[in-house]
C-alpha positions in Angstrom: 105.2 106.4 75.0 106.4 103.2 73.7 104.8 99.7 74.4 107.0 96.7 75.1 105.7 93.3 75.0 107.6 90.8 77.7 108.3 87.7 78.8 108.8 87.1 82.4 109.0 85.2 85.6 106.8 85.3 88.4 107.9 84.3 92.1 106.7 81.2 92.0 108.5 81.2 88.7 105.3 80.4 86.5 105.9 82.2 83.1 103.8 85.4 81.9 103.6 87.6 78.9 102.4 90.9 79.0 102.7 94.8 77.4 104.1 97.8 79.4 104.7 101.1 78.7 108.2 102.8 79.6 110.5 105.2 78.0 113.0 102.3 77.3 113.7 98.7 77.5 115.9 99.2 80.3 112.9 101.4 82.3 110.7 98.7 81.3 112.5 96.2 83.4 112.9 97.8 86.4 109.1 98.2 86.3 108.8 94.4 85.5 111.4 93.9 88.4 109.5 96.4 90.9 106.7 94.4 90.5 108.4 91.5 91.3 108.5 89.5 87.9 112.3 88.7 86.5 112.1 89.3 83.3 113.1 86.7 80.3 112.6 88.6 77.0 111.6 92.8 77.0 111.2 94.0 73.2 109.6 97.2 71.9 105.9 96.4 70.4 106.7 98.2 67.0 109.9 96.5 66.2 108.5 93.4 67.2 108.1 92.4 63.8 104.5 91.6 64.6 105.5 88.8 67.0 102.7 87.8 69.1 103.1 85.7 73.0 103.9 82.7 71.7 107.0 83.6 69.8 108.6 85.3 72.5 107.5 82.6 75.0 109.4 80.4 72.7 112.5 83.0 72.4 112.5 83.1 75.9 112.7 78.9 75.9 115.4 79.2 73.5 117.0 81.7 75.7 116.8 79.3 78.6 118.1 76.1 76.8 121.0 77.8 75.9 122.2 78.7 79.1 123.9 75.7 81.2 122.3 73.8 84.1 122.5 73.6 87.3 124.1 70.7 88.6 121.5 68.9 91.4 124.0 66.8 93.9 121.6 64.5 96.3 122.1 65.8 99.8 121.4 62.9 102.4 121.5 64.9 105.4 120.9 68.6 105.3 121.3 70.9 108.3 118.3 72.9 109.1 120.2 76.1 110.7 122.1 78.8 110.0 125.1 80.2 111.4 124.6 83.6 113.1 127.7 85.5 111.3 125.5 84.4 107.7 122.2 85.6 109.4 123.6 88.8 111.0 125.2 89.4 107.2 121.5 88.7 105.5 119.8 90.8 108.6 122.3 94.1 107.4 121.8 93.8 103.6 117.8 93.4 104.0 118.0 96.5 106.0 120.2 98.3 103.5 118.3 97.6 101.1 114.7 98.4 102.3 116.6 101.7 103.8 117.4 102.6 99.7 113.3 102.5 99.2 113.3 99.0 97.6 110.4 96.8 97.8 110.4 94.0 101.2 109.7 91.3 98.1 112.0 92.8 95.9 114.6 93.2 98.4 114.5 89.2 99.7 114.8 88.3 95.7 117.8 90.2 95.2 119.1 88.2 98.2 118.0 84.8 97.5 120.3 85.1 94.2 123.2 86.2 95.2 123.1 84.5 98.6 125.6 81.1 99.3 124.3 79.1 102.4 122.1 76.9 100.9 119.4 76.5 104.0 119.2 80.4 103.9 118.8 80.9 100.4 115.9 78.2 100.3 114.5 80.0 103.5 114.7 83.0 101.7 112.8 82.2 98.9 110.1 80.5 101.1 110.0 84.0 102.5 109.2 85.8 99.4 106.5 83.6 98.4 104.6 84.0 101.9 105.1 87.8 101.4 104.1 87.8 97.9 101.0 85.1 99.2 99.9 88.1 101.3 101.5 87.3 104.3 103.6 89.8 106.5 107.2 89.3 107.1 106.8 88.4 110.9 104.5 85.6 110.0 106.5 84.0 107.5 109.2 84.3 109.6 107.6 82.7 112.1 107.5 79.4 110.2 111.3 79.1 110.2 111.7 78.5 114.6 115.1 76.9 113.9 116.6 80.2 111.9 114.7 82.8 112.9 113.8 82.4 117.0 111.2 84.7 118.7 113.5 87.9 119.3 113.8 88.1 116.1 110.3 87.6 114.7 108.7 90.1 117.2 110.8 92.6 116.5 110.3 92.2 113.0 106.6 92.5 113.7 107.0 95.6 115.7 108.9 97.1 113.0 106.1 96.5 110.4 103.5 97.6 113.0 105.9 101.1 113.4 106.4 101.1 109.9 110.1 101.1 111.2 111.4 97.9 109.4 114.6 98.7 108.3 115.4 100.5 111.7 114.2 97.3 113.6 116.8 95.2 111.4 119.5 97.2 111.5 119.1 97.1 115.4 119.1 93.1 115.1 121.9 93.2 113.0 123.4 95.2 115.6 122.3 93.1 118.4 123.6 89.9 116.5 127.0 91.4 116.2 127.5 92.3 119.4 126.4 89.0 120.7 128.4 87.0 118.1 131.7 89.2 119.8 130.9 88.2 123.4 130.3 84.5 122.7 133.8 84.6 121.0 135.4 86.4 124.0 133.6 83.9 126.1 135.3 81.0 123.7 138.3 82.9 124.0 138.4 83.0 127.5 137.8 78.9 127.7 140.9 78.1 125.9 143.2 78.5 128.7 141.5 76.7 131.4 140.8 73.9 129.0 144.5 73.7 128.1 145.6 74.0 131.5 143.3 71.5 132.3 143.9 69.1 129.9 147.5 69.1 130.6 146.7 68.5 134.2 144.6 65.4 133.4 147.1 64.1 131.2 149.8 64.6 134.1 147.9 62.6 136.5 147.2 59.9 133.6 151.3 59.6 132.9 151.7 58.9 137.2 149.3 57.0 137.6 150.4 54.3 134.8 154.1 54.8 134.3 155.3 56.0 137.9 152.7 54.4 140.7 153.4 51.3 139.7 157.3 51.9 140.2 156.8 53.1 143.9 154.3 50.3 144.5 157.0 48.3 143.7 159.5 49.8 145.8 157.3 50.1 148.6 156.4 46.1 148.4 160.6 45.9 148.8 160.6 48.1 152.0 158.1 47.1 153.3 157.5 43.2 152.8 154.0 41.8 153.6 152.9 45.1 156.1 150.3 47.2 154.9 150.6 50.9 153.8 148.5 54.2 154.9 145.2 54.3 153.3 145.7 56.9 150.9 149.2 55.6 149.5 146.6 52.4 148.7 144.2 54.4 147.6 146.8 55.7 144.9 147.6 52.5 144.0 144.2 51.4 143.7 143.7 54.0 141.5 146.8 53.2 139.3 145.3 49.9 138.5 142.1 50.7 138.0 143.1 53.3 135.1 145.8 50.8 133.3 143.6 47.4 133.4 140.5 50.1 132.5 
């Protein structure tokens, strides 16, 4: 079987070199990318040319200078959470993908790069390297409180304890959904009696300045120097107290 030599990442993204035996390049990386390594430079040993570690560590520099940089934009203030339709979306794909018979480490790789929301793909990544540090997935979980609350990390840990995991997170995908639907029908629900409130306050504010004053007026001309029912000063009262306040 053939031998190819390679150049490749770890998760912690230190740099090893390495043979490995496969049928073909392409075999070769999925077994570099199974055991969690990203892989820089795969060539076969015996058209190599002879090269040893250090000229493919420097091909695989090479390979890196020539592709473009990131641009690193200084952040002030970064928000620590995430929203739940972003979580409920990473919650399904994990499960998808463990469900297909990929690796738990594996899987939150192929997430981390493809993955938008900046908080969750740096949580992400914190997750694979306490899973690949020999940690479960409940317990580095459990050192994100502000993403990941205790539903969520206990049922995670009864998943692994089941050997269940991807059953557990397709059910907290499910439960996320269904609780991201009510809280919009709750929000949904709201908007009227906010509006109608808001329009009733804004009523009384338009009496209270523009027409009290008018009848207070009148009144004084009806009336002369005799004094009116207590809640008609009351009114009145409160007329001034919200255009001098």
């Amino acid at each position: 079987m053939p031998r190819f030599t390679y150049v490749a990442l770890d998760g912690r993204g230190q740099e090893s070199t390495g043979l490995v035996e496969a049928g073909s390049s392409n075999e070769a990386i999925g077994q570099l990318r199974q055991a969690g390594y990203f892989p820089t430079s795969v060539y076969e040993e015996s058209k190599g040319g002879g090269r040893d570690g250090k000229s493919a560590r420097a091909t695989a520099k090479a390979i890196r200078a020539a592709q473009p940089r990131e641009r690193k934009n200084i952040v002030l203030f970064q928000r620590k959470k995430v929203k739940p339709k972003v979580l409920m979306i990473f919650t399904r794909q994990l499960a998808t993908l463990i469900d297909s018979g990929l690796p738990l480490l594996r899987s939150l790789n192929v997430l981390a790069k493809q993955e938008r929301d900046a908080v969750l793909k740096r949580t992400i990544n914190k997750l694979a390297d306490g899973v690949q540090g020999g940690n479960t997935f409940s317990d580095a979980l459990s050192l994100h409180p502000l993403i990941f609350n205790d539903l969520y990390v206990n049922m995670v840990k009864a998943g692994e304890l089941g050997g269940v995991l991807e059953v557990v997170l397709n059910r907290l995908a499910e439960f996320q959904e269904k609780a991201a639907k009510i809280k919009n029908r709750v929000k949904g629900a709201m908007v009227y009696p906010v509006i109608v409130m808001g329009m009733a306050f804004a009523i009384m504010g338009f009496l209270l300045v523009f027409i009290v004053p008018k009848f207070e007026a009148i009144f004084h001309d009806m009336l002369g120097n005799r004094p009116l029912p207590a809640i008609t000063t009351f009114v009145i009262s409160v007329s001034k107290l919200v255009q001098y306040h």
